[in-house]
VMD Tcl script that draws the C-alpha trace (Angstrom):
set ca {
  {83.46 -14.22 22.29}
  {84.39 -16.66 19.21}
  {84.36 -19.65 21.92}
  {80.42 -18.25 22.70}
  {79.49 -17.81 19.50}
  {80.77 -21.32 18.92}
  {79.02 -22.93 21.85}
  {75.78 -20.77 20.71}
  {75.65 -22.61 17.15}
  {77.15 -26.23 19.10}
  {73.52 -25.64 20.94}
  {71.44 -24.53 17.83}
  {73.00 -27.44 15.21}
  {71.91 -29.58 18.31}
  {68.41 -28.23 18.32}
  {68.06 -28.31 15.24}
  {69.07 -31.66 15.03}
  {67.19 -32.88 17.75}
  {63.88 -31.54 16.29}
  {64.43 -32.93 12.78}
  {64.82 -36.35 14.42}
  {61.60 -35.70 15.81}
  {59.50 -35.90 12.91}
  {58.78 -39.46 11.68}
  {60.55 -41.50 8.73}
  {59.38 -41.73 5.58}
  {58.92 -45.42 4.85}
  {56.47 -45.35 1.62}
  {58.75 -43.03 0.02}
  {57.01 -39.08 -1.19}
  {57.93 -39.54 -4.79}
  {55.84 -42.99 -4.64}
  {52.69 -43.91 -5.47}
  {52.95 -47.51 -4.35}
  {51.51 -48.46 -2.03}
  {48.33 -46.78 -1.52}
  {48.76 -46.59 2.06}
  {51.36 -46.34 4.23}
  {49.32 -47.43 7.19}
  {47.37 -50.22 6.66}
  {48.37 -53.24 6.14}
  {45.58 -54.49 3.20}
  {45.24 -57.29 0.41}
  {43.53 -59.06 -2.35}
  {41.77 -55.87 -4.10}
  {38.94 -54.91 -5.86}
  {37.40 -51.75 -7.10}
  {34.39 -50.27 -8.57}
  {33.96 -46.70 -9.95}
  {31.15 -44.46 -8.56}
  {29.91 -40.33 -8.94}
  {33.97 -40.12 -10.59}
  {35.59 -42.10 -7.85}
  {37.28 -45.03 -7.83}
  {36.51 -47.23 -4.50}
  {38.74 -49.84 -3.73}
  {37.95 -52.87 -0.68}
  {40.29 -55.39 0.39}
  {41.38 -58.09 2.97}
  {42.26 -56.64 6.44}
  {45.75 -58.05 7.43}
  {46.28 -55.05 9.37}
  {44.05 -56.71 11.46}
  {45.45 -60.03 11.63}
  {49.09 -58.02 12.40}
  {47.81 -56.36 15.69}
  {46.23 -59.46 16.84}
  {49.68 -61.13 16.54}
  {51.00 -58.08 18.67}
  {52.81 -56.73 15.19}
  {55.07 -59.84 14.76}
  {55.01 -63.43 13.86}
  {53.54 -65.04 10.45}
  {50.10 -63.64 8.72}
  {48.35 -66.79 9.33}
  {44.71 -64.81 7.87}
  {42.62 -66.64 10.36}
  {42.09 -63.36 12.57}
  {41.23 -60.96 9.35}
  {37.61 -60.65 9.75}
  {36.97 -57.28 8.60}
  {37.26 -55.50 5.01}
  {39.42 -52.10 4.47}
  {37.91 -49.30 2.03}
  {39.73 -46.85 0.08}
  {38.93 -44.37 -2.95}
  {40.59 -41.76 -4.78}
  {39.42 -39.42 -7.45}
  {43.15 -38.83 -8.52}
  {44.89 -42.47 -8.54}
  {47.30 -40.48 -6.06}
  {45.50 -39.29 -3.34}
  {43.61 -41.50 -1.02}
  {41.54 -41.67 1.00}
  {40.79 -44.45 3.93}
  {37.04 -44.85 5.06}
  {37.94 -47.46 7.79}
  {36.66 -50.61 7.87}
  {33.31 -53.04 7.45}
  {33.40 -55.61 10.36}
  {32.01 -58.63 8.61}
  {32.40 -60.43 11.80}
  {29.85 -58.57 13.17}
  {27.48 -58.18 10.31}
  {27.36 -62.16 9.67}
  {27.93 -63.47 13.49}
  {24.08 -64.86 12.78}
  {25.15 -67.23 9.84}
  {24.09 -71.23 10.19}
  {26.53 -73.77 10.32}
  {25.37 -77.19 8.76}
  {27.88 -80.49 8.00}
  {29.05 -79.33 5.00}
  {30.29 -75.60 5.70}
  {30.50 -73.74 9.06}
  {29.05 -70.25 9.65}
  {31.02 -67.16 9.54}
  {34.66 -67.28 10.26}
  {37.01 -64.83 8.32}
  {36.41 -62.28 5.46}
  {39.53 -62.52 2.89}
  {39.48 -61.70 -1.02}
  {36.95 -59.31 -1.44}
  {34.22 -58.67 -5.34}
  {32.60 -55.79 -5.24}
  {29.90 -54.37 -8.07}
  {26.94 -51.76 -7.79}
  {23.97 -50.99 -10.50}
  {21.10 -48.74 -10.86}
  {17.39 -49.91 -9.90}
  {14.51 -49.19 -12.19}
  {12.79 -47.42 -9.20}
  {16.21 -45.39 -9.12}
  {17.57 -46.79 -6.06}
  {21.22 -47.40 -5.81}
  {22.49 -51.26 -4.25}
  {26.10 -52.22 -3.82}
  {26.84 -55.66 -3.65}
  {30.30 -57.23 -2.04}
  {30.94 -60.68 -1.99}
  {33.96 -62.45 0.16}
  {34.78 -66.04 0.79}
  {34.80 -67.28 4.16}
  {38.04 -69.21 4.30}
  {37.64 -72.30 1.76}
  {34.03 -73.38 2.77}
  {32.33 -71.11 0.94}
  {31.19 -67.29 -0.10}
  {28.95 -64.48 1.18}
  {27.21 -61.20 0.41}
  {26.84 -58.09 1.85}
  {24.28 -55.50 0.91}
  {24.19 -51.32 1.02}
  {23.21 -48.43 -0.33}
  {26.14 -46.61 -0.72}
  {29.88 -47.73 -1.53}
  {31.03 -46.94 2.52}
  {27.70 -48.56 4.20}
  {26.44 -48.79 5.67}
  {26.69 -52.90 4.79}
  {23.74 -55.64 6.07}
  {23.81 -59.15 5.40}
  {20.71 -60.30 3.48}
  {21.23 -64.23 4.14}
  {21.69 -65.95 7.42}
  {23.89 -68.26 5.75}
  {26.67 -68.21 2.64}
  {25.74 -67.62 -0.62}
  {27.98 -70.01 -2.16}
  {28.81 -73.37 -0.49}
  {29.66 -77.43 -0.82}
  {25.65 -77.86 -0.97}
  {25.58 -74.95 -4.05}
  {24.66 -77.38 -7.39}
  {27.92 -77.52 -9.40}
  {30.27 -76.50 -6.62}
  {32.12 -79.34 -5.25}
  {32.62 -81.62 -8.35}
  {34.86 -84.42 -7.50}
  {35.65 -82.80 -3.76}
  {38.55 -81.20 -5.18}
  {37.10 -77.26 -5.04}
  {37.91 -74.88 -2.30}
  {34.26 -72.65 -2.43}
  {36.47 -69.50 -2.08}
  {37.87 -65.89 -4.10}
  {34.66 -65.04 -5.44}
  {34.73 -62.32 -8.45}
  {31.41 -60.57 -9.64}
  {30.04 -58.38 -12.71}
  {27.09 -57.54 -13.92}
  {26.96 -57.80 -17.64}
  {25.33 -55.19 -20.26}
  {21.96 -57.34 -19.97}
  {21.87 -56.34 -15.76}
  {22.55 -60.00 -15.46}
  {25.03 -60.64 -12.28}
  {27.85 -63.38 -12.43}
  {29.80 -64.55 -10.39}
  {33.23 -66.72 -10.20}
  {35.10 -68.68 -7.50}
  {36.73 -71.77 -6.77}
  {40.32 -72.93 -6.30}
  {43.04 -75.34 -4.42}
  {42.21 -78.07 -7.01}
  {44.96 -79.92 -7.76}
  {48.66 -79.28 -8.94}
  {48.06 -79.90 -12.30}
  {47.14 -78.59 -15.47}
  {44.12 -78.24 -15.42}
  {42.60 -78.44 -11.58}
  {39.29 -78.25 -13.16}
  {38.65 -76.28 -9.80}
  {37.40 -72.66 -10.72}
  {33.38 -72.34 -11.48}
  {30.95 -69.56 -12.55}
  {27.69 -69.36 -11.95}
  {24.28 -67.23 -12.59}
  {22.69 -65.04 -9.76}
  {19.25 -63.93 -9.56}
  {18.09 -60.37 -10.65}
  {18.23 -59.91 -6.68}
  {22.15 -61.08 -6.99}
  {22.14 -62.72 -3.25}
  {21.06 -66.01 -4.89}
  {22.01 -68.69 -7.44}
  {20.41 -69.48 -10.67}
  {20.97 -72.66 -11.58}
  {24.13 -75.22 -10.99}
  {27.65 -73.62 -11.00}
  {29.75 -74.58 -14.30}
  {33.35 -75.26 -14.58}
  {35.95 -73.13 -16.35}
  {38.57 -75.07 -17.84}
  {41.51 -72.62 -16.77}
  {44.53 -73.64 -17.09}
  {46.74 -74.30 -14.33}
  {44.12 -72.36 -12.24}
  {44.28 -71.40 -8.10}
  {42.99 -68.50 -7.28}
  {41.92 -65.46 -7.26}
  {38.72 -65.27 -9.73}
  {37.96 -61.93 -10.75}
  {35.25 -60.85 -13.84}
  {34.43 -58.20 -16.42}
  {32.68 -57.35 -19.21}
  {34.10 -56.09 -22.49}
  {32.81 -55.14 -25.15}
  {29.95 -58.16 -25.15}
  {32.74 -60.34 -23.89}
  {33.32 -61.97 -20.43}
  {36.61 -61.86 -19.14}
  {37.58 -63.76 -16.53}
  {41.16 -63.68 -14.54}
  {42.96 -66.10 -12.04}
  {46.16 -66.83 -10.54}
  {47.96 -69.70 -11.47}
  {49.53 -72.33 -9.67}
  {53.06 -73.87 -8.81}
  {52.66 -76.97 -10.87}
  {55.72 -78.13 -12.85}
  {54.87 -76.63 -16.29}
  {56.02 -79.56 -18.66}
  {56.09 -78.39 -22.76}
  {54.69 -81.55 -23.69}
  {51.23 -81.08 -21.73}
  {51.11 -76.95 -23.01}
  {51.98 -77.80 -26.54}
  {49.22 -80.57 -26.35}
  {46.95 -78.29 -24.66}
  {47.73 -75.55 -27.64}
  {46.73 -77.70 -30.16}
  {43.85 -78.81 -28.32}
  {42.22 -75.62 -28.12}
  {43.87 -73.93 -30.76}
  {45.58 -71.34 -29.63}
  {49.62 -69.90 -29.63}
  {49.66 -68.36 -25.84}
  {52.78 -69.55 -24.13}
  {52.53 -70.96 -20.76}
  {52.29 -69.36 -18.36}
  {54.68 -69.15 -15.09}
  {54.21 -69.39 -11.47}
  {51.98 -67.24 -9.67}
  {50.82 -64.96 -12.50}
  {47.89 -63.45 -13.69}
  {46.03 -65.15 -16.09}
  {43.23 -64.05 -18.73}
  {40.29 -66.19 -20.21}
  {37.37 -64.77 -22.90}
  {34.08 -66.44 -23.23}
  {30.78 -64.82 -25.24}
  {29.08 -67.89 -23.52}
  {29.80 -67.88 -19.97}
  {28.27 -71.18 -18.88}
  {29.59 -73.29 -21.91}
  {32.75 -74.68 -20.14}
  {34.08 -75.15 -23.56}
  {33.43 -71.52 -24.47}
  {36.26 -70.03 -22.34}
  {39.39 -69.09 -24.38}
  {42.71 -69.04 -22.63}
  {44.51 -65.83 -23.52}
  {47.48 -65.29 -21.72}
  {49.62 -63.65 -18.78}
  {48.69 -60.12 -17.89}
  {50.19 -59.63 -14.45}
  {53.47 -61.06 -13.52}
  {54.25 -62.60 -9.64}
  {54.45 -59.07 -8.33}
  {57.79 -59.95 -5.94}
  {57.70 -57.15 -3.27}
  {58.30 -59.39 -0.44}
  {54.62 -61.47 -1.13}
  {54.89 -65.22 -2.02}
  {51.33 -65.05 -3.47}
  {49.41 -63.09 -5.81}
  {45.96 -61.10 -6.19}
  {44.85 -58.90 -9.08}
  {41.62 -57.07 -9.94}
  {41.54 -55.32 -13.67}
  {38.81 -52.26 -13.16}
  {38.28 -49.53 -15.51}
  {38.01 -45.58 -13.90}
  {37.07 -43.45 -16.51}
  {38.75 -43.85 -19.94}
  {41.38 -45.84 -18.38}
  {41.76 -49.61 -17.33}
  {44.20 -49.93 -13.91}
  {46.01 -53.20 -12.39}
  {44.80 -53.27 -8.67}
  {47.16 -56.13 -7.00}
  {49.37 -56.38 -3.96}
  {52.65 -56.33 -2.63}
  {54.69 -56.40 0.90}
  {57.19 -53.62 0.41}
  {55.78 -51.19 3.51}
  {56.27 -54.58 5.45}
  {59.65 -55.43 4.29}
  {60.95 -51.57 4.76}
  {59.29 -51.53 8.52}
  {61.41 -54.94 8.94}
  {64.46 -53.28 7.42}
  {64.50 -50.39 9.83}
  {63.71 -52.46 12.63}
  {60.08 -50.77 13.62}
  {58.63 -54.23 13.31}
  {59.97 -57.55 14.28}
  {62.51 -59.35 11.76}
  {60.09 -62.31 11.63}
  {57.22 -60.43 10.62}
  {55.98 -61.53 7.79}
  {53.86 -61.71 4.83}
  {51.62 -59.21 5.38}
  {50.49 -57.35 2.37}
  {49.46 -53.89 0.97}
  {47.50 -52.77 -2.19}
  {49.39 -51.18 -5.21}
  {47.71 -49.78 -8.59}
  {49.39 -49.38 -11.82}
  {48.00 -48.23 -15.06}
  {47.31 -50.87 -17.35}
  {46.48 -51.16 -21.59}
  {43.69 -52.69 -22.55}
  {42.09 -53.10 -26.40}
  {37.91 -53.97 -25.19}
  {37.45 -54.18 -28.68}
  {39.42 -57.37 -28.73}
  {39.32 -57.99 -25.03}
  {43.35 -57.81 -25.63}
  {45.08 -57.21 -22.06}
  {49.18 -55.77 -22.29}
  {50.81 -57.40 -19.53}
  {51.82 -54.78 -16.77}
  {55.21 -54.16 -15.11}
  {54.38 -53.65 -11.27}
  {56.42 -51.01 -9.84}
  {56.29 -48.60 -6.69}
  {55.93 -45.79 -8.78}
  {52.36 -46.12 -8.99}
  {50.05 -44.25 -11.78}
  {50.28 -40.30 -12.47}
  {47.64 -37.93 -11.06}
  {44.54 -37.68 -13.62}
  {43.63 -34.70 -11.91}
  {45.03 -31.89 -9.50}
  {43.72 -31.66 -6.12}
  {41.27 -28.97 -4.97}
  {42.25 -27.66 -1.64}
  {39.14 -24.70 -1.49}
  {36.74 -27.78 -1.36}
  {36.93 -29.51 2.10}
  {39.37 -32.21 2.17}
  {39.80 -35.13 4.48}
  {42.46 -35.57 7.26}
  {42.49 -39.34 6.28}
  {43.01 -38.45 2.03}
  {47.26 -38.33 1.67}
  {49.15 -39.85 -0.17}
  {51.86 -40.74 2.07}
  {52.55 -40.60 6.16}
  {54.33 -41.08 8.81}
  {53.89 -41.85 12.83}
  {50.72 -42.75 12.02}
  {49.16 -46.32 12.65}
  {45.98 -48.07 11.80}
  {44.81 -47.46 15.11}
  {44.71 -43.66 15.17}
  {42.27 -43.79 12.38}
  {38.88 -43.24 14.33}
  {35.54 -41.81 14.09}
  {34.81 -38.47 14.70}
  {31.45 -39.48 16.33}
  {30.95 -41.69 18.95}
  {27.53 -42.70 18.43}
  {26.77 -43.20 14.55}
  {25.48 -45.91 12.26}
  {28.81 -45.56 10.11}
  {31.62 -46.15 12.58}
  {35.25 -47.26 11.66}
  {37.86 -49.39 12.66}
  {35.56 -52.88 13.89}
  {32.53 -52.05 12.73}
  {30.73 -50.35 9.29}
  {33.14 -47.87 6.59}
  {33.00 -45.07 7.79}
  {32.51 -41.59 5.91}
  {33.98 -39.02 8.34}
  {37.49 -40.10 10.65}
  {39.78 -38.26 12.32}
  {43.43 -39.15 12.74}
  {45.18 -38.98 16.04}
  {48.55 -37.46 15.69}
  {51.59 -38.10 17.49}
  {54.47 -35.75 17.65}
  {56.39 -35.41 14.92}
  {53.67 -37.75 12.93}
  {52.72 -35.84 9.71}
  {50.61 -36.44 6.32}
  {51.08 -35.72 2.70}
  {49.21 -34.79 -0.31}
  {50.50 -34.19 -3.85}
  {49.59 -32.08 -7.13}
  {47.67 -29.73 -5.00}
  {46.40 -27.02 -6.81}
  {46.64 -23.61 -5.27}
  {45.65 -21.42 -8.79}
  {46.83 -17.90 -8.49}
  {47.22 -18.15 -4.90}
  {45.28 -18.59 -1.16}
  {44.63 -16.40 1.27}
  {43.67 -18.41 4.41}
  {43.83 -21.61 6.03}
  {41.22 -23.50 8.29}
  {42.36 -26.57 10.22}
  {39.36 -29.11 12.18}
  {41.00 -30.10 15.15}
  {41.17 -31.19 18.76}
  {44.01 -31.08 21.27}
  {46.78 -29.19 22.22}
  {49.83 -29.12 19.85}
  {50.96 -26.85 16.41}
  {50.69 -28.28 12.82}
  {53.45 -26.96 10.63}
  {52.05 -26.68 6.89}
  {55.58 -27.24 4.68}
  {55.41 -27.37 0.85}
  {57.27 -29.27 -1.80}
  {59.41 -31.25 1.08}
  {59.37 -32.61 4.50}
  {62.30 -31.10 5.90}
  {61.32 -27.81 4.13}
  {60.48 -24.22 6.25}
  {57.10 -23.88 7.26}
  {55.15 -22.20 4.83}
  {52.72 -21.62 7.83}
  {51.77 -22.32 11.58}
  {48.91 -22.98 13.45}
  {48.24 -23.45 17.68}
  {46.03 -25.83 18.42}
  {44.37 -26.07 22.25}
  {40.98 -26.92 22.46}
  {39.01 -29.98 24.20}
  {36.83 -30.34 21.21}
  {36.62 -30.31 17.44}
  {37.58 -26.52 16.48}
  {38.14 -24.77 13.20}
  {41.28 -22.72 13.45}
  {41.64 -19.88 10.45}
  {45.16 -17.93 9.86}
  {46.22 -16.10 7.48}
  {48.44 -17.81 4.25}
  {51.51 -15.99 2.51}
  {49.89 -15.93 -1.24}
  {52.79 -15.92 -2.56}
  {53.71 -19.45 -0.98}
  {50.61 -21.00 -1.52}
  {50.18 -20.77 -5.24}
  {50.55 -23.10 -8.36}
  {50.72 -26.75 -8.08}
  {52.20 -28.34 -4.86}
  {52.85 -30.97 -2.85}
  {51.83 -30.03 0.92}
  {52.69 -31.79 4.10}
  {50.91 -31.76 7.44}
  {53.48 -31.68 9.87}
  {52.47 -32.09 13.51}
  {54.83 -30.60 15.54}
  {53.78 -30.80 19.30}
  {51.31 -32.86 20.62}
  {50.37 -32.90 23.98}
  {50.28 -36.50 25.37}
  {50.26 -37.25 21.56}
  {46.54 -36.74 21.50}
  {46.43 -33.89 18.92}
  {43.13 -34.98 16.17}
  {43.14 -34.51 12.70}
  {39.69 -34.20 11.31}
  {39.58 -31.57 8.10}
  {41.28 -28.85 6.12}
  {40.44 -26.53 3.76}
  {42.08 -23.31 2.21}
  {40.33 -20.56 0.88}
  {41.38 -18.91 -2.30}
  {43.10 -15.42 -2.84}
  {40.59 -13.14 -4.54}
  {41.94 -11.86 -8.31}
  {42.50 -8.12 -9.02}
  {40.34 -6.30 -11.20}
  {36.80 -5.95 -11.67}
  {34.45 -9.07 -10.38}
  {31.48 -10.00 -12.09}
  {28.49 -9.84 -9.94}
  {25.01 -11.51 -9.74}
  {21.92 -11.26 -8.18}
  {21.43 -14.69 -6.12}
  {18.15 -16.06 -4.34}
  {19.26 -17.03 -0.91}
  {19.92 -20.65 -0.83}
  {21.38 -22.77 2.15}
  {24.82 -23.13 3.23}
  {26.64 -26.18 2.13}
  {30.46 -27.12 3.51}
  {33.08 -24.44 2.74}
  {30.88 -21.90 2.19}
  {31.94 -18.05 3.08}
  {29.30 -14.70 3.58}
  {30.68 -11.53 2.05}
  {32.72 -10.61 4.86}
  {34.87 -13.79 4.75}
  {33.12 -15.42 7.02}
  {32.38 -19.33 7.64}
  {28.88 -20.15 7.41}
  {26.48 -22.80 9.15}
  {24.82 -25.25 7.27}
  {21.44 -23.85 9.34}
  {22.22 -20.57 7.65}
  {21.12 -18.80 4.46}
  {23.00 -16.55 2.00}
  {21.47 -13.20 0.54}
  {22.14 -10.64 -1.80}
  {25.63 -11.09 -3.86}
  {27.19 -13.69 -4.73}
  {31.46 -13.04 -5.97}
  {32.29 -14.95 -8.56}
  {36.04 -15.34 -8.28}
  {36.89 -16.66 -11.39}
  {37.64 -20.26 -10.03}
  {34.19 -21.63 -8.96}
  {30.73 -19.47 -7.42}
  {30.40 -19.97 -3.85}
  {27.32 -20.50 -2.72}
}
mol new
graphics top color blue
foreach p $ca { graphics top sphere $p radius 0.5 }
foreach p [lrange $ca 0 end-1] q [lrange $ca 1 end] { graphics top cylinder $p $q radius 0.2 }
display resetview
């Protein structure tokens, strides 16, 4: 008997064993905030902040890393599409797939100076307000060195349209290609408190310094052309990566700098020169410069370091500073999901340097246009806000992951204007699950408790929802087998699901590893006691909405009679 029971919990430990080797590694790290993804590959950020989220777009060298068959060198030449994030949290995010600038601008002229379209790297993003009310984003991107372009929308995912046939900025562009020595290329835009739109770029000049290589220019109220001739910046020991903003009547602009030897001699003389008690700056760092006259070269006031070389495993450096609400954040990138694949052998040793976008919180006086220099770390910024999980949430919004790639991102519908992964950002993706792949979200906020739980997906497999910890008891279970997209509901422990947590999304089972991850949403435990009630008109369903009997409604359907005000929200 002893010699059974012992062979009986030899075969269990195994089982047990075997399944928890099933579920895929951690690699971001759960307590981490850094970096935003842990599937994608991405680079050279910027943001903007829209209806109370912040929208973040970047270079795609995911895409450069598949077409190199996930090993060799990043050599950028094969990134010709633009990634698209946003959060509403700074912890949660959420990936809208991709804008496939390749397609969008396969019309563009070529003339001697500057050939048509070839790559999308370092993207500028900025949006503003019509008088006639309508809404226009703007994103700007160089094109390798020979110049920049524009795309258009209406809304922060697309979808995007390119309103020129050509670049925007280029070696025929008045001002841009003083003395042959400036790469057209890492534009950064703003529009000022006037609705005037600026934009910088420029770079590559030489090791020196002062390259004399960055410029600024004017654009047109419709902000796909120039006004006037570009002007220099005197920046010293300028590369790359121009970014702008506005403060407080001020301009701001920011740059990388270069690997020029920094001699004391030529700082102390450029000090004196321009009056000012900054120290030099080192290597591949973020620099600051303050103007109240943008195109008076002489104007621009150097300022200092804000962003060190951010290490992580990237030899080169991008910032963007953007303000979310109250706060200012440092949007930059490093390669430490790269160098922790490498490390546990998923990718090839000689991978390498292929980025991803980090965001820490940064201090910033506008009233002096003073900028604290930040201390990168994977640690990332704190929640602002707890997540909802009655509204309908995302299968693509986590914070972390694992056994997922870029290429199970996809879109739910096959025929749409906003598609994903090669063509427009898309609003609406599904994510294809392996076994044992799972998702995360943190600082989800369950109130007094939930009652149910409803699940959009497709395929045959069972989803394990475990709280606080990945290797923790399911909390609850749902079967999945359907051939198309279907809402499963169950039944949640209240007593589980309450207060703040972090929930993960564990797949499991996944038949032929085809299981797809489109939505969730719970739905809240009712309080005790007496509710307050009102008469309602009937108005039409919108997403998450419930009848009286519990019930999931159709947006084609209309609500009548009572509506129960939990104490949490109305739903109508």
């Amino acid at each position: 008997m002893q010699k059974k029971l012992l062979l009986a919990l030899a075969i269990l430990m195994t089982s047990l064993q075997t399944e928890a080797q099933t579920i895929a590694a951690d690699y971001k790290g759960t307590s981490y905030g850094n970096p935003i993804s842990a599937c994608v590959f991405c680079a050279d950020p910027t943001a903007l902040e829209y209806n109370g989220r912040l929208y973040v777009y970047g270079s795609n060298d995911h895409q450069q890393f598949i077409k190199n068959g996930k090993k060799g060198e990043n050599t950028y030449g094969e990134i010709k599409s633009i990634v698209v994030f946003s959060t509403d949290d700074m912890v949660n995010w959420t990936f809208h797939g991709t804008i496939d600038t390749k397609k969008l601008c396969s019309s563009w002229v070529t003339n001697p100076w500057y050939q048509g379209y070839g790559v999308s790297w370092a993207p500028s993003v900025t949006w503003r307000t019509t008088e006639d009310g309508t809404e226009e984003f703007f994103l700007y991107f160089c094109n390798s060195s020979h110049g920049v372009g524009v795309l258009k929308a209406n809304s922060p995912v697309g979808p995007w349209s390119s309103p020129l046939n050509k670049l925007l900025i280029h070696y025929d562009t008045p001002g841009a290609n003083a003395a042959g020595t400036n790469a057209n290329f890492d534009p950064g835009v703003t529009i000022d408190e006037n609705g005037v739109g600026w934009l910088s770029f420029g770079g590559l000049g030489p090791s020196t310094i002062m390259p004399d290589a960055a410029r600024i220019v004017k654009l047109k109220p419709s902000m796909t052309e120039v006004d006037g001739a570009a002007v220099k910046i005197h920046a010293p020991y300028h590369f790359e990566a121009n970014e702008l903003n506005v403060m407080n009547g001020k301009y701001v602009y920011t740059y990388c700098s270069n690997w020029a030897n920094r001699s004391d001699a030529d700082w102390n003389a450029y000090k004196q020169a321009h009056g000012i008690s900054a120290s030099k700056p080192n290597t591949c760092t973020m620099c600051y410069m303050v103007s109240d006259n943008p195109m008076d070269p002489d104007s621009w006031v150097y300022k200092g370091v804000y962003g060190p070389h951010p290490g992580m495993g990237t030899n080169n450096n991008h910032s963007h500073l953007q303000k979310f609400g109250n706060d200012y954040y440092y949007l930059y990138h490093g390669a430490s999901l790269m160098e922790k694949w490498r490390s546990a052998g998923i990718i090839d040793q000689n991978c390498g340097i292929f980025r991803s976008i980090c965001v820490n919180k940064a201090t910033v006086n506008e009233t002096t246009q003073k900028i604290s220099e930040v201390t990168p770390n994977l640690t990332g910024c704190a929640a602002i806000k707890n997540l909802n999980p009655y509204d309908l949430q995302q299968a693509e919004t986590m914070v972390t992951a694992g056994g997922i790639a870029y290429e199970n991102f996809k879109n739910v519908k096959t025929v749409t204007s906003i598609n994903t992964l090669g063509n427009d950002a898309s609003a609406n993706l599904y994510i294809k699950m392996p076994a044992g792949s799972w998702t995360s979200v943190r600082k989800v906020d369950f109130g007094v408790g939930a009652r149910s739980f409803m699940v959009r997906a497709k395929g045959t497999g069972k989803l394990e929802i475990r709280l606080g910890r990945l290797g923790a008891t399911a909390s609850a279970t749902v079967n999945l087998s359907s051939s198309s997209f279907n809402d499963y509901t169950i039944d949640v422990d209240e007593t589980k699901f309450k207060g703040v947590k972090t929930v993960y999304f564990v797949f499991t089972e996944s038949t032929n590893n085809n299981v797809q991850f489109d939505a969730w949403q719970f739905s809240e435990d009712l309080p005790t006691g007496i509710f307050e009630i009102h008469n309602s008109k009937s108005v039409p369903a919108v997403k998450g909405t419930y009848d009286l009997g519990g019930r999931r409604m159709q947006k084609t359907s209309s609500q009548h009679g009572l509506v129960i005000k939990n104490g949490r929200k109305v739903r109508q």
